[in-house]
PAVEX-602175 format. One record per residue (C-alpha): residue number from 1; x, y, z. Coordinates in Angstrom, 2 decimals. Layout:
N
+------+---------+---------+---------+
| resi |      c1 |      c2 |      c3 |
+------+---------+---------+---------+
|  NUM |       X |       Y |       Z |
...
+------+---------+---------+---------+
This chain:
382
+------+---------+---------+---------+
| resi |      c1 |      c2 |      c3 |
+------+---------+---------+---------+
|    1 |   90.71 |  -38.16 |  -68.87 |
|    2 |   93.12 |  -40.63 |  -70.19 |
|    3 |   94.99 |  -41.53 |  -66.49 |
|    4 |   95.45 |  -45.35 |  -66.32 |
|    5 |   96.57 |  -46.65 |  -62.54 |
|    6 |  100.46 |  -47.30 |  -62.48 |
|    7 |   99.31 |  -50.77 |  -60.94 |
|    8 |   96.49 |  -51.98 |  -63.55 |
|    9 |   97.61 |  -54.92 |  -66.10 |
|   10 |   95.35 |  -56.15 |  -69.18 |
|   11 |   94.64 |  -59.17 |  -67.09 |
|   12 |   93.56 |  -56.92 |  -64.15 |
|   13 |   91.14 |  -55.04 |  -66.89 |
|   14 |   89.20 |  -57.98 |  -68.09 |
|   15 |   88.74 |  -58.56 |  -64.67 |
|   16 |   87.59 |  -55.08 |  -63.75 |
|   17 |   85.07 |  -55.57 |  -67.24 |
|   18 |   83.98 |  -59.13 |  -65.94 |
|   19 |   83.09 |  -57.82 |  -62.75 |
|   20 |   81.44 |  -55.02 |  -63.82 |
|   21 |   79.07 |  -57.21 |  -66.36 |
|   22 |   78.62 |  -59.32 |  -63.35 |
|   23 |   77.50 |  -56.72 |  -60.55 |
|   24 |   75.23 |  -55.22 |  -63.13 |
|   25 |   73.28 |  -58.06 |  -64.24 |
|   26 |   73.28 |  -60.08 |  -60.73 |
|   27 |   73.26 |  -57.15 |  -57.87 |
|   28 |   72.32 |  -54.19 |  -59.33 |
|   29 |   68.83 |  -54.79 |  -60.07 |
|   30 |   68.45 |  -56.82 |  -55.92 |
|   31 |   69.62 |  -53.57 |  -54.12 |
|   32 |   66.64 |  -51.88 |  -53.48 |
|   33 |   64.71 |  -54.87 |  -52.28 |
|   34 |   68.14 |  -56.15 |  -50.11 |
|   35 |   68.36 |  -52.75 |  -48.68 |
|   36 |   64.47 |  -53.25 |  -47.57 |
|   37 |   65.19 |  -56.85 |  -46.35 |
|   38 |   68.20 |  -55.36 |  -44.04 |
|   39 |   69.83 |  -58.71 |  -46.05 |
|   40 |   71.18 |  -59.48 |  -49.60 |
|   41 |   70.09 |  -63.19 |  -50.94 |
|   42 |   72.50 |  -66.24 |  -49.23 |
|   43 |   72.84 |  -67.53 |  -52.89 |
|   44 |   74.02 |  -64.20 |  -53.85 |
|   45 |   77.86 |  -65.18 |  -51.81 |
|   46 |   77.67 |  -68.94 |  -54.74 |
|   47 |   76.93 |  -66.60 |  -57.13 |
|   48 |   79.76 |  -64.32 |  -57.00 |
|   49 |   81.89 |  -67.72 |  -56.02 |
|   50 |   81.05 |  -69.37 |  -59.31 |
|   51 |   82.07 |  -65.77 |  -61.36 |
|   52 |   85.72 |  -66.08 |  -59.20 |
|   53 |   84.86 |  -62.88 |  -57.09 |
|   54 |   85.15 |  -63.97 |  -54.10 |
|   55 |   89.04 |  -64.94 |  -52.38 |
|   56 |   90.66 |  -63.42 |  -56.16 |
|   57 |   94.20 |  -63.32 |  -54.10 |
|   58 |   93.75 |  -66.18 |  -52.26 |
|   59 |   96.38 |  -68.74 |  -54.07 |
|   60 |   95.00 |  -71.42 |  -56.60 |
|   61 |   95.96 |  -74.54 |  -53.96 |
|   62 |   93.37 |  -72.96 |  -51.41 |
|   63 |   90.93 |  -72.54 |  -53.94 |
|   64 |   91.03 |  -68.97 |  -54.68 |
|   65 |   92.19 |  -67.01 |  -57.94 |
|   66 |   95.87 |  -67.05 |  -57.45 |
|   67 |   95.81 |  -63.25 |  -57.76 |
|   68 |   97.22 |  -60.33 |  -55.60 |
|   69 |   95.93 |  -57.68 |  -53.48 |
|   70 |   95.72 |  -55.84 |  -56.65 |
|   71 |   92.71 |  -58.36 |  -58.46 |
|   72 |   91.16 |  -57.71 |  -55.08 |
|   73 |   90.39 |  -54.11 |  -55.38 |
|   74 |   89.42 |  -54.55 |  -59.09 |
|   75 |   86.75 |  -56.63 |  -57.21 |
|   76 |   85.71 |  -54.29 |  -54.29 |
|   77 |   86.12 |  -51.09 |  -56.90 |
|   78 |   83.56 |  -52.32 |  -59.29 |
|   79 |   81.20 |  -53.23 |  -56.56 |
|   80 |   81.58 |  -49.52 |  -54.69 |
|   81 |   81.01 |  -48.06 |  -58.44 |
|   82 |   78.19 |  -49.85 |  -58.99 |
|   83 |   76.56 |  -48.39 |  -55.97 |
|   84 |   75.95 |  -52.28 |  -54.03 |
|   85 |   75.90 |  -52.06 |  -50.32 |
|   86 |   74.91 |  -55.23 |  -49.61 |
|   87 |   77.76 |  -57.34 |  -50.84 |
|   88 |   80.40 |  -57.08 |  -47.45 |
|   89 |   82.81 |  -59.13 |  -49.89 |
|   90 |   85.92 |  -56.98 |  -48.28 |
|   91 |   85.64 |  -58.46 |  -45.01 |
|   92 |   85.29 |  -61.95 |  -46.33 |
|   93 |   87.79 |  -61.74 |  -49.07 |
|   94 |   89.95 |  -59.17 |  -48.46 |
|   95 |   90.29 |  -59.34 |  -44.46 |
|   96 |   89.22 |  -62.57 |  -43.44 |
|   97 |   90.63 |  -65.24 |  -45.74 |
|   98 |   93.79 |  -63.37 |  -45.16 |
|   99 |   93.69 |  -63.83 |  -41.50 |
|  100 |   93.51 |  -67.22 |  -42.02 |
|  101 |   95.79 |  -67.52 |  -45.40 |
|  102 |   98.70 |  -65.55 |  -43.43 |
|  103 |   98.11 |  -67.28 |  -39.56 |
|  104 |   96.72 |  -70.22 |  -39.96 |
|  105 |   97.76 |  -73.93 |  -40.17 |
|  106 |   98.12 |  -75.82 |  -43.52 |
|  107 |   95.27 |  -77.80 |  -41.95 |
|  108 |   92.88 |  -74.76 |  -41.21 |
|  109 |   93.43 |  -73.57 |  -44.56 |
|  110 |   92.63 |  -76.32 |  -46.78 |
|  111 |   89.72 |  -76.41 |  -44.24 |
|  112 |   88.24 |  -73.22 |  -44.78 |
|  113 |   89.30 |  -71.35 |  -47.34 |
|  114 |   88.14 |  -73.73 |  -50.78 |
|  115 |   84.77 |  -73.25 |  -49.23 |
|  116 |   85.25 |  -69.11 |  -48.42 |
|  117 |   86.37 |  -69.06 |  -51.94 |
|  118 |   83.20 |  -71.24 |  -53.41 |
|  119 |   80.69 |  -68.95 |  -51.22 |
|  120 |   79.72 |  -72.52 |  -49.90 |
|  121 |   81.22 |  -70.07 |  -46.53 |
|  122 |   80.81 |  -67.13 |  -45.54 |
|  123 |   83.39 |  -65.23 |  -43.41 |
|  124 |   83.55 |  -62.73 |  -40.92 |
|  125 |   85.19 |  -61.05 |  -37.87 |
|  126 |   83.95 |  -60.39 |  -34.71 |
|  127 |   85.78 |  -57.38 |  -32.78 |
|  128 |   83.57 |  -54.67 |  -32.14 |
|  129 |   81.10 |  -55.34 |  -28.98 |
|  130 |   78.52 |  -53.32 |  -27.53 |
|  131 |   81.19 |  -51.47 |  -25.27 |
|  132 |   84.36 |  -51.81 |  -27.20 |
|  133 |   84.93 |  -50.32 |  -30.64 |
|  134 |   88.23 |  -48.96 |  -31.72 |
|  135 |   89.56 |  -50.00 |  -28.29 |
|  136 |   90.48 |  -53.95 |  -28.55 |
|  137 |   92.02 |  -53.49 |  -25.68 |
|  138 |   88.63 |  -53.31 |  -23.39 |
|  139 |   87.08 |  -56.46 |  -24.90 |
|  140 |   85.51 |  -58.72 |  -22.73 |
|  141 |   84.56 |  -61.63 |  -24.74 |
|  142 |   86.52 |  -64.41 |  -22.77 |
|  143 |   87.73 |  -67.90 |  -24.21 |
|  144 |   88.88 |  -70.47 |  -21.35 |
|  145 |   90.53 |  -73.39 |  -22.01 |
|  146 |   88.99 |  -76.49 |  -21.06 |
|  147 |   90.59 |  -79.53 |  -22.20 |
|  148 |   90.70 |  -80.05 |  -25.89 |
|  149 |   88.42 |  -77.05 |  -26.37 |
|  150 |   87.97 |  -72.86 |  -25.60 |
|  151 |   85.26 |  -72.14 |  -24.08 |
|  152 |   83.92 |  -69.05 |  -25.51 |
|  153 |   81.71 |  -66.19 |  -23.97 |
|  154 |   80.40 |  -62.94 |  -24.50 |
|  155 |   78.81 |  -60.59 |  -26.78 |
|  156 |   79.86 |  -59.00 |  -30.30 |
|  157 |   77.66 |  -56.29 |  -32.10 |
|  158 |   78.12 |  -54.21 |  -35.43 |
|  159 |   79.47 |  -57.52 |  -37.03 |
|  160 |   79.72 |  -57.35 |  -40.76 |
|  161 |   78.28 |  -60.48 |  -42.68 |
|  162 |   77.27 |  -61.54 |  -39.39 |
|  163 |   73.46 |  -62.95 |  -39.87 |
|  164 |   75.34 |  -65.02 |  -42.73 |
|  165 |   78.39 |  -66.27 |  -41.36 |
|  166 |   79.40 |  -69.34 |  -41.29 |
|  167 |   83.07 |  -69.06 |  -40.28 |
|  168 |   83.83 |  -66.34 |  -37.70 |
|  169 |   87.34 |  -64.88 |  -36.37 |
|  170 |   86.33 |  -64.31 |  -32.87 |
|  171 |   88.33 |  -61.74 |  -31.16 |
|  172 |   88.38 |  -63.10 |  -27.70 |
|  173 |   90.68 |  -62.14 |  -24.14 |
|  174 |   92.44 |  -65.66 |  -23.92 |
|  175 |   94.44 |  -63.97 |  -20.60 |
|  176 |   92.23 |  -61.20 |  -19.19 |
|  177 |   95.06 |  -59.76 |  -16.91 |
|  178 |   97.69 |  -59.32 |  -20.29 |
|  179 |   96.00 |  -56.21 |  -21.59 |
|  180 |   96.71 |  -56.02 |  -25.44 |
|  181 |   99.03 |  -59.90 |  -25.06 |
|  182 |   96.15 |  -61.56 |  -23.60 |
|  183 |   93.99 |  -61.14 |  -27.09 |
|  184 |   93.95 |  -64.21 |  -29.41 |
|  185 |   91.95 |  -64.92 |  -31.65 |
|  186 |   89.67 |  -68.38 |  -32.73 |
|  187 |   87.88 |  -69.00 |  -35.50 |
|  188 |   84.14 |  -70.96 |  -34.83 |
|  189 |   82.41 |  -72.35 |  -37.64 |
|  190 |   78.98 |  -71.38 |  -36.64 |
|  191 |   76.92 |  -74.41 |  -38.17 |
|  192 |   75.28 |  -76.39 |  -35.32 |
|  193 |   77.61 |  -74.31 |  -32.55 |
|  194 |   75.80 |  -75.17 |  -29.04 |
|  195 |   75.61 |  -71.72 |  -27.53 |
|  196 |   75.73 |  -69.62 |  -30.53 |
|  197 |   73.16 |  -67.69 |  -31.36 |
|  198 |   72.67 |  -64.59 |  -33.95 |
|  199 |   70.93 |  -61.08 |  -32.55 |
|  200 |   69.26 |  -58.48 |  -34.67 |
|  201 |   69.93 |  -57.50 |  -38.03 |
|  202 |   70.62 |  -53.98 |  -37.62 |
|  203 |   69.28 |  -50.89 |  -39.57 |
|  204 |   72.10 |  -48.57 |  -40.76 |
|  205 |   71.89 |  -44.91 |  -42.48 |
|  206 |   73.49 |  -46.35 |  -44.93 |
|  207 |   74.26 |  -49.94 |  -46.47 |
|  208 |   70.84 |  -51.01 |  -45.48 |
|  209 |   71.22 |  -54.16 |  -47.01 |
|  210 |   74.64 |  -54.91 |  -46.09 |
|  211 |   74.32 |  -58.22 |  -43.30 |
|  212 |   75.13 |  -56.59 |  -40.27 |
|  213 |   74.44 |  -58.33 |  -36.76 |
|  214 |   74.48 |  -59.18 |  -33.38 |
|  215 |   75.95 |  -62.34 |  -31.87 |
|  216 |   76.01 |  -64.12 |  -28.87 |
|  217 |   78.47 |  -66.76 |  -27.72 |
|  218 |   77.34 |  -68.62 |  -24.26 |
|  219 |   79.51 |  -71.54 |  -23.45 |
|  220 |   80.48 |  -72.00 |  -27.29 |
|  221 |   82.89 |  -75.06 |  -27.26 |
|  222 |   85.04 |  -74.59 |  -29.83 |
|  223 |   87.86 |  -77.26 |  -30.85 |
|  224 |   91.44 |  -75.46 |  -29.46 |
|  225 |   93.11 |  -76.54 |  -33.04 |
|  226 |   90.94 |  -73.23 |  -34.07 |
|  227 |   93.38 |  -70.81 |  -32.21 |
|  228 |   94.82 |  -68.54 |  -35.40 |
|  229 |   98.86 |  -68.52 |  -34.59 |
|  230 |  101.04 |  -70.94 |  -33.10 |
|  231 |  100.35 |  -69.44 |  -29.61 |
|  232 |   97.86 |  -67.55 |  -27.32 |
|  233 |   98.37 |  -63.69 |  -26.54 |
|  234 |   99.07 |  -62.91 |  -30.31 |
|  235 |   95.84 |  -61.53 |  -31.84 |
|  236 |   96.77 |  -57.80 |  -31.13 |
|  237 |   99.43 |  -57.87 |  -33.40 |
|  238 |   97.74 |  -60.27 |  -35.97 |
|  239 |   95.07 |  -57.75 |  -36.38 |
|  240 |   97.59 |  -54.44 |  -36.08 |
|  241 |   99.48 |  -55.94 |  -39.00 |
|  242 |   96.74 |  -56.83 |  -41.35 |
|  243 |   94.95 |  -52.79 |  -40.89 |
|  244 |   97.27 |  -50.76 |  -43.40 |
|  245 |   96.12 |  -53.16 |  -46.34 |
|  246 |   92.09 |  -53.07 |  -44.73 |
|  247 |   92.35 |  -49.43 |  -44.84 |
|  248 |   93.78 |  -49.32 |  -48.32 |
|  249 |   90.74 |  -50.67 |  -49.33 |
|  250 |   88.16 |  -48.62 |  -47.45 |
|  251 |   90.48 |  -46.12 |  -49.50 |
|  252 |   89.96 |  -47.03 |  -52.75 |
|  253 |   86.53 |  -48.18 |  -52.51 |
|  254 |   85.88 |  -44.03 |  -51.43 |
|  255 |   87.57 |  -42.97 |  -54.33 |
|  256 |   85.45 |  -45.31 |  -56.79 |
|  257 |   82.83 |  -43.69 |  -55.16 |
|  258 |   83.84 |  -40.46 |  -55.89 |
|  259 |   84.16 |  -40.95 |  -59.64 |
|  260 |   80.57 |  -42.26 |  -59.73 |
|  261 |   79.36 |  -39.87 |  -58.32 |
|  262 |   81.50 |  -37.23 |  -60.66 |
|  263 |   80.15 |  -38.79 |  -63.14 |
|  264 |   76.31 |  -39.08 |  -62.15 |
|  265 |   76.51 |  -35.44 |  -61.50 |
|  266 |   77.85 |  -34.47 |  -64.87 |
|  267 |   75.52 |  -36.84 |  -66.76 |
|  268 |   72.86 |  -35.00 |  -64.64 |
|  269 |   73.77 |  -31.48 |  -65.28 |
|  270 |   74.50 |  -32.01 |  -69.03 |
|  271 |   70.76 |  -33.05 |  -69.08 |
|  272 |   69.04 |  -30.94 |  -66.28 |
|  273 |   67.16 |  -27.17 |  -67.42 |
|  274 |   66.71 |  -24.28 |  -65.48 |
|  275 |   66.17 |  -20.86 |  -66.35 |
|  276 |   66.44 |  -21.71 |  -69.79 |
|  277 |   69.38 |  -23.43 |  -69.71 |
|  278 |   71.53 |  -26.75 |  -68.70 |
|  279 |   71.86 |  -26.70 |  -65.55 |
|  280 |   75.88 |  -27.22 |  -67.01 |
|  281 |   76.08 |  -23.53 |  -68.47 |
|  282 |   75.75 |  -22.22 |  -65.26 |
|  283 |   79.82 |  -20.92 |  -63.80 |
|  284 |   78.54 |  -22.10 |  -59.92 |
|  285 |   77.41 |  -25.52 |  -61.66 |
|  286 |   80.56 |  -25.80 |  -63.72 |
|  287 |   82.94 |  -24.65 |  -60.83 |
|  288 |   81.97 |  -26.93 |  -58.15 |
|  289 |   81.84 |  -29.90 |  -60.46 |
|  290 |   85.72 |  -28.92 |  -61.18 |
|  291 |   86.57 |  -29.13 |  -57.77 |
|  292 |   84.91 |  -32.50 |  -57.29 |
|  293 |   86.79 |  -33.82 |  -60.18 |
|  294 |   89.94 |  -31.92 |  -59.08 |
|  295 |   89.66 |  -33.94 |  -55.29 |
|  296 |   88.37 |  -37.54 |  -56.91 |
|  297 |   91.92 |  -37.15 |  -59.29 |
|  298 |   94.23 |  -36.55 |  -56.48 |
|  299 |   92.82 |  -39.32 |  -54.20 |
|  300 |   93.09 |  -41.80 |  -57.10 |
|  301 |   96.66 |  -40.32 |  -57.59 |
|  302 |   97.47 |  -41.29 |  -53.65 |
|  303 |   95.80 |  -44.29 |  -53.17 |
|  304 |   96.99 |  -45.50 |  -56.39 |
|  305 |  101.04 |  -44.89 |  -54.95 |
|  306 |   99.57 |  -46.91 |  -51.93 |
|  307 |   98.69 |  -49.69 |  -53.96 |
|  308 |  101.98 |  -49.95 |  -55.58 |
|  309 |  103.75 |  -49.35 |  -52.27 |
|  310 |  101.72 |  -52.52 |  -50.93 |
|  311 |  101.84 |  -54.34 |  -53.88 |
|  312 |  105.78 |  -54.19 |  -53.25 |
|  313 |  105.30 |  -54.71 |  -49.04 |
|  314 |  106.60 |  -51.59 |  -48.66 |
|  315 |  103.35 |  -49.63 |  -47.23 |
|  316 |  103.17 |  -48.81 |  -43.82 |
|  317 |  100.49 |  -47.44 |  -41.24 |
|  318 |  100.75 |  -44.07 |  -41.61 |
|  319 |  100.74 |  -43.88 |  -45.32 |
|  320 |   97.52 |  -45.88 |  -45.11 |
|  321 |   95.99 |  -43.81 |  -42.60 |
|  322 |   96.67 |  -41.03 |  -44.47 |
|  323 |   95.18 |  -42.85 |  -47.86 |
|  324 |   91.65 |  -44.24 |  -45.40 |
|  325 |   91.73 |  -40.44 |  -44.36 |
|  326 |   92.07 |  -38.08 |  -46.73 |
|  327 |   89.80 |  -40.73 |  -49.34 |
|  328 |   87.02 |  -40.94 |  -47.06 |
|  329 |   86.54 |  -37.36 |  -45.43 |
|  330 |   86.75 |  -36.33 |  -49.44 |
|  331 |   84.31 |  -38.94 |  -50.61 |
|  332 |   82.07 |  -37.67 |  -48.21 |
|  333 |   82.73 |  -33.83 |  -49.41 |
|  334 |   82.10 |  -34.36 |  -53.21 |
|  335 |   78.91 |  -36.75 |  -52.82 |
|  336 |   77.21 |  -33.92 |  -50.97 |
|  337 |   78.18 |  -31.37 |  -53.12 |
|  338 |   77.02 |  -33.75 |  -56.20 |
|  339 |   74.02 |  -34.23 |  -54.18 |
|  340 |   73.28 |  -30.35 |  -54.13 |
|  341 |   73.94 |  -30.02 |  -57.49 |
|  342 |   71.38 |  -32.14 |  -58.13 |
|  343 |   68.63 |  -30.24 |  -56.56 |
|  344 |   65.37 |  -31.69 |  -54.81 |
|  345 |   65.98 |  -35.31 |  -57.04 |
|  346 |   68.90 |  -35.37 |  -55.08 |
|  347 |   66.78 |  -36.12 |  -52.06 |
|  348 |   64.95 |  -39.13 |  -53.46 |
|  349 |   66.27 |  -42.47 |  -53.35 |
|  350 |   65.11 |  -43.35 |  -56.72 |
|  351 |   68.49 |  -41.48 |  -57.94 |
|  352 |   71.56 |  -43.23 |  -57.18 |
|  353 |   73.19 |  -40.24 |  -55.77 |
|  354 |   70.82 |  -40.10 |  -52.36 |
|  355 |   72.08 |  -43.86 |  -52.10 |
|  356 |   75.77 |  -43.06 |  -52.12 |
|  357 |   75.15 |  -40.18 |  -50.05 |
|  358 |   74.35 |  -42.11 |  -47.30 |
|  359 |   76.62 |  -44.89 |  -47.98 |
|  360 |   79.71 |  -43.54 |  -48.01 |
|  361 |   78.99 |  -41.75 |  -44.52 |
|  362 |   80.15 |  -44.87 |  -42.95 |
|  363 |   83.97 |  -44.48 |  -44.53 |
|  364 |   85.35 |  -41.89 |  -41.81 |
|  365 |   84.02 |  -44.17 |  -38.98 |
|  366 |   84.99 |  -47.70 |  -40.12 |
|  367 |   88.18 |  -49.40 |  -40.27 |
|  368 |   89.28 |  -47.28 |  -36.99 |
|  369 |   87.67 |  -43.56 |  -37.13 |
|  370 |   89.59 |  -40.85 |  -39.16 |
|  371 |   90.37 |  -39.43 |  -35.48 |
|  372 |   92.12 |  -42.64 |  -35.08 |
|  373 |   93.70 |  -42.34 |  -38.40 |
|  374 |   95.17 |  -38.63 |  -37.22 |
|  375 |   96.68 |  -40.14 |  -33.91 |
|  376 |   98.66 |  -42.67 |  -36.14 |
|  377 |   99.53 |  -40.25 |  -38.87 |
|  378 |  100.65 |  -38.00 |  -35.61 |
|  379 |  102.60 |  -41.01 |  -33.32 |
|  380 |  104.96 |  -41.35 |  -36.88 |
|  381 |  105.63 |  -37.64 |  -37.09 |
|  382 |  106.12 |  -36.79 |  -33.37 |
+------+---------+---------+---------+
């Protein structure tokens, strides 16, 4: 098919090509063996640094690409189509450094982000905790002020690029009586933090080598010129406003997804024989693989009007609940049916389709649920 994204450029496609070449050469060939270390290599992060992967919309005076949201899922599109779960470079590039390039002081960002962007750091944020996941409001992680520092304590689990971090947006109850204003957030640069301390690395379904972790904060002093925002009591809406563009790309990356897997499937059929035949001649075969090609086109189609609508600032929640929706629950529809189409080589993990299978399961759960993503489509009809 000959569709071209309203939103791609010829700068944006040597990009895309560059990363591709990249991801195949340097990641590809490591995922089996970081999947069975629950870990991808440290050096991996200065690799991708070096190629200009890492912060691509960042701009140039913070040491990042200079790009827009738009280089960004080039990046994260090439990585979900080359089947790597290890590499959380959304939540460093795409979520974190914009926490900091859109909240923070001129000071904090000349700080941190030349170093996110070199892989010299790596970022993440800690929300979720072990009981409080889509509900920030029940966090109990507290941060006191004492004197020129917040003291920080509590517990944070399911934390992407965790075991790795060096640089951590801790989502912390700065007034425990506020509710949803008593949320701020500070960011702790983990090297040589008294009272920090890193859990287990945790086995997924899926992702297996993706860095995902436990941490542990017990009387971490951390300097108060790390609050993100002029005030306390702001973090709610610091992380409300930054979702629509996180769920874009949770979008997107399912849709890349989908087209892999479209096209495994019909590389596989073309070749497969049964009962005398390509497994291709058969109308079931042909059918459902038209179907799966049908849904992968219309999501591209949607999330591709998203893009341009953020690309503009012009895309609001409910359009990108409705994009993290509709992208994920169908990602997760056409894998398995390119997964049965396959047959019993669908169940071994030596065929890239039984990785994406369970891979992608994590889209209608991440980035708030899709039940979540309902009650906001819902609150902007109703």
């Amino acid at each position: 098919m000959s569709y071209v994204s309203p939103w791609m450029t010829p700068e944006l496609e040597m990009l895309r090509d560059a990363a591709h070449r990249f991801f195949e050469a340097e990641f590809v060939p490591n995922e089996e063996r970081w999947a069975k270390d629950l870990l991808m290599d440290r050096d991996a992060w200065n690799k991708a640094g070096a190629m200009g992967l890492l912060c691509a919309s960042i701009p140039e005076e913070y040491g990042g690409g200079g790009g827009t949201l738009a280089h960004d899922i080039v990046v994260f599109s090439e990585q979900a189509r080359s089947i790597i779960g290890s590499f959380s470079n959304t939540v460093h590039s795409g979520i974190v450094a914009h926490y900091l390039l859109h909240y923070g002081t001129e000071e904090q960002k000349l700080r941190w982000l030349p170093k996110m962007a070199s892989g010299e750091y790596v970022g993440a944020i800690a929300m979720s905790e072990p009981d409080a996941g889509s509900d920030l409001q029940s966090i109990k992680t507290r941060a006191r002020r004492d004197g020129d520092a917040y003291v920080i304590d509590g517990a944070k689990t399911f934390i992407t690029n965790g075991y790795h971090a060096n640089l951590v947006c801790v989502v912390v109850k700065t007034d425990p009586g506020q509710g949803a204003k008593g949320i701020s957030i500070v960011v702790a640069e983990t090297d040589g933090l008294e009272g920090f301390r890193r859990g287990r690395v945790l086995e997924k379904m899926g992702n297996k080598g993706s860095d995902t972790a436990e941490l542990f904060f017990d009387g971490c002093r951390v300097p108060v010129e790390n609050l993100l925002g002029p005030t306390e009591g702001i973090g709610f809406s610091q992380l409300m406003a930054q979702l629509p563009v996180e769920r874009l790309y949770i979008a997107m990356n399912a849709v890349a997804q989908m087209e892999r897997a479209v096209a495994l499937t019909r590389d596989y059929v073309l070749s497969r024989r049964v009962f005398g035949k390509n497994l291709s001649e058969l109308q079931n075969t042909r059918f459902k693989l038209a179907e799966c090609q049908t849904e992968a086109t219309v999501a591209r189609a949607y999330v591709d009007n998203c893009v341009v609508q953020a690309l503009s600032g012009d895309l609001d929640n409910a359009g990108a609940a409705m994009a993290k929706l509709w992208a994920t629950q169908k990602c997760v529809e056409v894998v398995d049916r390119c997964l049965q189409m396959h047959g019993g080589n669908g169940f071994m993990m030596e065929y890239p389709i039984a990785r994406m299978y369970t891979n992608v399961r994590v889209g209608p759960i991440y980035g708030g649920s899709n039940e979540i993503m309902k009650e906001i489509i819902a609150r902007s009809l109703l």
